[in-house]
C-alpha positions as CSV (number, residue, x, y, z in Angstrom):
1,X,0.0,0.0,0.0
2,X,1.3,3.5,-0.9
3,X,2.3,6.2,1.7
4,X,0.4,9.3,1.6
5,X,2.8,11.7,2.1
6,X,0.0,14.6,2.8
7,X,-0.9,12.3,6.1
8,X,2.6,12.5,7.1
9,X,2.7,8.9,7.1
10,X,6.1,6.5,8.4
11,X,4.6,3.1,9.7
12,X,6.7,1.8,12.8
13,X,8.0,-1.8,11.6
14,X,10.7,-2.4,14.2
15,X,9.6,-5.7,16.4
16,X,12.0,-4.5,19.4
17,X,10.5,-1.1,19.4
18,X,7.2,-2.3,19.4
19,X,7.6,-4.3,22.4
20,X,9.3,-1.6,24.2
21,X,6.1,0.6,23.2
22,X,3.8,-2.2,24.4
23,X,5.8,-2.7,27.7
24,X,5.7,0.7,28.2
25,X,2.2,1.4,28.3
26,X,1.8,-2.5,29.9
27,X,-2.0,-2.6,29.1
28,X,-4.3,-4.8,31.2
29,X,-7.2,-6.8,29.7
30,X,-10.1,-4.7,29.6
31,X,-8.2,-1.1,30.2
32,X,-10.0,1.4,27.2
33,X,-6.9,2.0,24.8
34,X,-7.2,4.0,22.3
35,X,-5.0,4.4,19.5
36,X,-4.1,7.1,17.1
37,X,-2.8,6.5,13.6
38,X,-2.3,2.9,14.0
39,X,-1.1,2.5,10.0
40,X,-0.7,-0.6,9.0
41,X,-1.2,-2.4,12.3
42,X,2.2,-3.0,13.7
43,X,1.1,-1.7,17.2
44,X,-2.2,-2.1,16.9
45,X,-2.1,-5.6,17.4
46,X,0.7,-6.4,19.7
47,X,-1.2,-3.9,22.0
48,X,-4.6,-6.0,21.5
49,X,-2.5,-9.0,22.0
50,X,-2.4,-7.8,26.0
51,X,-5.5,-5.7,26.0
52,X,-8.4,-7.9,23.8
53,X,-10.1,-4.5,23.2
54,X,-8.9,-1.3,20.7
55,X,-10.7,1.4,19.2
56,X,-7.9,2.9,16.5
57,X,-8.4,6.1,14.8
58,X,-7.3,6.5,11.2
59,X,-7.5,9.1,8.8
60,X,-6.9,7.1,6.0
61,X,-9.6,4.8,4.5
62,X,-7.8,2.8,2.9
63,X,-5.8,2.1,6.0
64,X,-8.9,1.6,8.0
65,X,-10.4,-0.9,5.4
66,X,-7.2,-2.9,5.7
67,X,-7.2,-3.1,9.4
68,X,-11.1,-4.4,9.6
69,X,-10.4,-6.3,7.3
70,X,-7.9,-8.3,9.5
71,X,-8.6,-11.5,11.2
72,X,-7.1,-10.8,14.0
73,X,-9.4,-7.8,15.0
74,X,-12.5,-9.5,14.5
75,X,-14.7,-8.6,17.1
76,X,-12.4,-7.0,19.3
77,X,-11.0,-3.9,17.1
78,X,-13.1,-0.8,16.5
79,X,-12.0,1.5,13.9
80,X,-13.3,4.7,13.5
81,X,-12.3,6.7,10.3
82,X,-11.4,9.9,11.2
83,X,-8.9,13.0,12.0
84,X,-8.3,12.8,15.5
85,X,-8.2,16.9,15.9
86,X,-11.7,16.0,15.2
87,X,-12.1,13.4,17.6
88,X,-14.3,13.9,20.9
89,X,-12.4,12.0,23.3
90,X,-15.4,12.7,26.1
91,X,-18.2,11.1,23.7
92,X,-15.6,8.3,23.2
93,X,-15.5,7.9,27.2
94,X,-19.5,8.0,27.0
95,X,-19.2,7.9,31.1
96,X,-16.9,4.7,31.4
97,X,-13.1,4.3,32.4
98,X,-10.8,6.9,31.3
99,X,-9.5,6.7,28.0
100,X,-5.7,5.3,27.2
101,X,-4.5,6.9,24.5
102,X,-1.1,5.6,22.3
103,X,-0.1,6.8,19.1
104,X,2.4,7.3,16.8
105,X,1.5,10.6,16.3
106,X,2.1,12.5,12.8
107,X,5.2,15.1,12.9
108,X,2.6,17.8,11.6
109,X,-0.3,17.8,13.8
110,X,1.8,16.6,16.8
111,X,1.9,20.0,18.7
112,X,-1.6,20.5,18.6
113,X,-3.4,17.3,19.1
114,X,-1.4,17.4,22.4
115,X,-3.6,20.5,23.5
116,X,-6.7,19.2,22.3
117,X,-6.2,15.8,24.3
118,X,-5.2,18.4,26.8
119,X,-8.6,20.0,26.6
120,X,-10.4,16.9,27.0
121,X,-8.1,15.3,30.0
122,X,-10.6,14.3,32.2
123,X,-11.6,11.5,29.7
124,X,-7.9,10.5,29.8
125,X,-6.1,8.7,32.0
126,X,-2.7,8.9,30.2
127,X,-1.1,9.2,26.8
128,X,2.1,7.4,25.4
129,X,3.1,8.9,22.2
130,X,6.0,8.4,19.4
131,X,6.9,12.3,18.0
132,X,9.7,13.9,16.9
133,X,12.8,14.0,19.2
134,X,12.5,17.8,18.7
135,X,9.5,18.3,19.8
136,X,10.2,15.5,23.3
137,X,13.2,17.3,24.0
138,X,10.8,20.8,24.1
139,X,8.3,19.1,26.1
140,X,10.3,17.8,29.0
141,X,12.8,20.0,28.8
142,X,14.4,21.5,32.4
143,X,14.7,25.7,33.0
144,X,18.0,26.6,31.6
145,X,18.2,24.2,28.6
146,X,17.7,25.3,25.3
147,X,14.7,23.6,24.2
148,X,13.1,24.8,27.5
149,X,10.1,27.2,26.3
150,X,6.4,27.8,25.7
151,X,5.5,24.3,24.9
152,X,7.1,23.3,28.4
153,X,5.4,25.5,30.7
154,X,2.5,24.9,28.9
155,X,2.1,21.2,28.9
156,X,3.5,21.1,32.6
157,X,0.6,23.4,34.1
158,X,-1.8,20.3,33.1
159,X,0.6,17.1,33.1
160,X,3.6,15.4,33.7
161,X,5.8,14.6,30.9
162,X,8.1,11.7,31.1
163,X,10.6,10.5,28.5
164,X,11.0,7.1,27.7
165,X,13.4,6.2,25.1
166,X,15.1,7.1,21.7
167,X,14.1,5.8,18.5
168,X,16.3,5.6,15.2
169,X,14.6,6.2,11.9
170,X,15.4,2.7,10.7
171,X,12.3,1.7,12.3
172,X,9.9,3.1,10.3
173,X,9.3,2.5,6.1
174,X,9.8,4.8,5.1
175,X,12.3,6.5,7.5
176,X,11.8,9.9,8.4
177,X,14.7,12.4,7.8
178,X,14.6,13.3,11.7
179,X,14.8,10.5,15.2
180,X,11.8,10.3,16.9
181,X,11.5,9.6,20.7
182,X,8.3,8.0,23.2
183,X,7.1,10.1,25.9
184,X,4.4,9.4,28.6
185,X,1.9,12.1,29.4
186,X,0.1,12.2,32.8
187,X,-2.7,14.8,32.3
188,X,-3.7,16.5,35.3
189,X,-7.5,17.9,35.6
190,X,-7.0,20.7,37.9
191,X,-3.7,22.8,37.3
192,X,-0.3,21.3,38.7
193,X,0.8,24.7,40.1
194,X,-1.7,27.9,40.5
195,X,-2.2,29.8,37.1
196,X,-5.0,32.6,37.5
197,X,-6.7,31.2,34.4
198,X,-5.9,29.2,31.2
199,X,-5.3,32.9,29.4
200,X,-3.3,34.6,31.8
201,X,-0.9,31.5,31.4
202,X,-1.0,31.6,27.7
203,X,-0.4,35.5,27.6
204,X,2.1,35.8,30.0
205,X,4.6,32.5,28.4
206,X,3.6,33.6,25.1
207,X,5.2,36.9,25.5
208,X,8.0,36.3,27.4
209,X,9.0,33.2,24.8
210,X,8.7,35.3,21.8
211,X,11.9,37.7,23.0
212,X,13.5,35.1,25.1
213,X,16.5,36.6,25.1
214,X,15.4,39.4,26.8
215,X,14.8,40.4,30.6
216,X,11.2,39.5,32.1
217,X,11.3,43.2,32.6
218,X,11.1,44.1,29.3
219,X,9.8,41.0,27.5
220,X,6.6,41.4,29.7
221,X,5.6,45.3,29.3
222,X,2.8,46.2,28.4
223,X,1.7,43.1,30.6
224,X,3.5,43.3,33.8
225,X,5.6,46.0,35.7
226,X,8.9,45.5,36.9
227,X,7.6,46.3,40.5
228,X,4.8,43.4,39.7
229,X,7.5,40.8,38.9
230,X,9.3,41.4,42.2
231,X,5.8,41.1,44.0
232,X,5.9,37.4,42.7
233,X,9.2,37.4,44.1
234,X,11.2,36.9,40.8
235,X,13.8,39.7,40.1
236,X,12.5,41.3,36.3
237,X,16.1,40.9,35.4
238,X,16.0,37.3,34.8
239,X,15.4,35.9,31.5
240,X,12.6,33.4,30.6
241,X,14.1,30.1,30.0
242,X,15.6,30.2,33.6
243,X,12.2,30.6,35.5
244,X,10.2,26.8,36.6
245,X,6.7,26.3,35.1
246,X,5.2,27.5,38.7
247,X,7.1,30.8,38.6
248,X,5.3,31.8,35.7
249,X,1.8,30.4,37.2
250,X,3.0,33.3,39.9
251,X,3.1,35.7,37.5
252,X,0.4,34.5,35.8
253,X,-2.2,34.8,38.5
254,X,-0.7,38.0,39.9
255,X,-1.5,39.2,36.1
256,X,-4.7,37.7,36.4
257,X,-5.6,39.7,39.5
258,X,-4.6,42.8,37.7
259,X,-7.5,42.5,35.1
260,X,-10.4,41.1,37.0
261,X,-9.2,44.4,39.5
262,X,-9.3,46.4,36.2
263,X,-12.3,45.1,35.3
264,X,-14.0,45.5,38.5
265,X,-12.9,49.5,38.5
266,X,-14.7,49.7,35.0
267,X,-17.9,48.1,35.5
């Protein structure tokens, strides 16, 4: 079957990394697991091998034909054509367990899909996804490192990220240009650290990532005064890769009380 390059498709074939994935997520008969762009299968079935039940989700028709089609599904795979930044994770719950979700996630809608699943954590339980090493490194990244930014604080305010392991491109066909890495997601439903609100946290990371090499003092005006970055007890002469996730949920908040004062003054 042809690769469709539009879907961003490179099917994992590697029988070690499969098992690794599998023994990873260590699904027990009966959990909910729900996989995203299962391909042609490779995963899909080792993980029903342990779990007896699967609902996949694939955008491709073909793909999805192919996988019903299978004999070793039959009556115990559910395959729902679809995109999954589509997908309504809480109507897929319908009020039972919390969802498993595994995927080997395309490079292109990676980013994302992980805030819509984010958006819909109280269906989930947890998430173990194959993605580009890039965008792993990003996401558990530690203050101070390099590929420590927006996508970091972000993701930590609502889960805990946890890397698992390296993987080559030789195991996929056809390999991707880039290494790609498995990470564990942990969603949280009420924020890990205090944040204000979802778009106080959003304003305040987006602005001080976008000039990340300069001070908190300056990267944040217009949003924050110097004297209102000391208040949180952070000196407005640091930079924003060296602040943790909760510093900026101080900030954050403290920004957050600002407007709904603001807004109370105007009303």
């Amino acid at each position: 079957m042809r690769v469709r390059k539009r879907f961003g498709q490179h099917f994992l074939h590697d029988p070690g990394i499969i098992r690794r994935i599998v023994d990873a997520v260590a699904p027990a008969f009966g959990e909910r697991i729900v996989e995203v762009g299962p391909g042609r299968g490779a995963l899909t079935f080792a993980l029903l091998e342990r779990a007896k039940t699967l609902v996949v989700i694939e955008i491709d028709r073909d793909l999805a034909q192919q996988l019903r089609a299978d004999a070793r599904g039959r009556d115990c795979l559910r395959v729902r054509v679809e995109s999954v930044l589509d997908t309504d994770f809480a109507a897929l719950r319908a009020g039972g367990e919390q969802l498993r979700v595994v995927g080997n996630l395309p490079y292109n809608i990676s980013t994302p899909l992980l805030f819509r699943l984010l958006s819909q954590r109280a269906a989930i339980f947890d998430m173990h996804f194959m993605l580009q090493k890039e965008v792993v490194d990003r996401m558990a990244a530690q203050p101070g490192n390099k590929d420590y930014g927006r996508l970091t604080v972000m993701l930590a305010a609502y889960a805990r990220i946890e890397r698992l392991f390296d993987v080559g491109p030789g195991a996929f066909e056809p390999p991707p240009r880039v290494w790609s890495a498995v990470v564990r997601v942990r969603p949280s439903l009420e924020p890990r650290f205090g944040i204000g609100n979802d778009g106080a946290l959003r304003a305040l990371v987006t602005a001080a990532f976008s000039h990340r090499r300069k001070t908190l003092r300056n990267g944040l005006k217009g949003l924050l005064d110097p004297q209102d970055i000391e208040a949180c007890g952070i000196d407005p002469r640091l930079r924003p890769e060296v602040l943790a996730p909760a510093q900026f949920g101080l900030l954050a908040a403290h920004y957050a009380g600002l407007r709904a004062m603001a807004a109370g003054q105007c009303s």
